[in-house]
matplotlib code that plots the C-alpha trace (Angstrom):
import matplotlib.pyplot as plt

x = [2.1, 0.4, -3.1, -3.8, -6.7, -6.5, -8.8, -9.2, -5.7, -6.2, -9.4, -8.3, -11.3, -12.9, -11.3, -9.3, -5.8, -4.7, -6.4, -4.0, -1.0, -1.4, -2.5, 1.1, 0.2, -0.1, 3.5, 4.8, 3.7, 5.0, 8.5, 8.4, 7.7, 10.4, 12.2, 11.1, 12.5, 11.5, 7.7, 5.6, 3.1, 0.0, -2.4, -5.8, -7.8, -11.4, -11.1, -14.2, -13.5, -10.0, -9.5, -12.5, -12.4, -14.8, -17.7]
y = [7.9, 8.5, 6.5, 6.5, 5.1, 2.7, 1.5, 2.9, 1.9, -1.0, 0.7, 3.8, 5.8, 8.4, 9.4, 6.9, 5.8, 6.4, 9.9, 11.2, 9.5, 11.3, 14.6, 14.5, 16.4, 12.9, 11.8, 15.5, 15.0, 11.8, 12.7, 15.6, 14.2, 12.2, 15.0, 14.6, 11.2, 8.2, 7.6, 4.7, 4.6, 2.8, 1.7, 0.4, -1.2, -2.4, -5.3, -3.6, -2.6, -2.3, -5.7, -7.2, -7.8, -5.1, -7.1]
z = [3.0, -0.1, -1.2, -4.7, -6.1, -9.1, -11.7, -15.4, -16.5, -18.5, -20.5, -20.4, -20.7, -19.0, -15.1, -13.4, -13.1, -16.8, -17.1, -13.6, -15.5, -19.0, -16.9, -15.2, -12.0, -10.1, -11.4, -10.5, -6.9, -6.3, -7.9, -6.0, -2.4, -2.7, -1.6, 1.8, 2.7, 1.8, 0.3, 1.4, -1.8, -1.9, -4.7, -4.2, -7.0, -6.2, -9.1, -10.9, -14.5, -14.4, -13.7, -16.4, -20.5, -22.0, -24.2]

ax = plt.figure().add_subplot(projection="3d")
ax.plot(x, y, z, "-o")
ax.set_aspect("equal")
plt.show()
């Protein structure tokens, strides 16, 4: 099982969801584990800023 953490995506600025996607390490992993078996992957997002309209 692997946790990610989300928000960041939709704003994309500064760390966050977006910054591990464009990094490519994060997308490497999971590509990779699949290897193993199957993957159960889960994404959490608090509903903070990556959920909200910027003003």
């Amino acid at each position: 099982m692997i946790v990610v953490p989300g928000g960041g995506f939709r704003l994309k600025d500064g760390p966050g969801t977006w910054a591990e996607i464009e990094d490519g390490r994060l997308p490497r992993l999971l590509r990779e584990t699949t290897a193993y078996g199957s993957l159960a992957l889960y994404g959490l997002c608090t509903g903070g800023s990556c959920c909200t309209t910027p003003a």
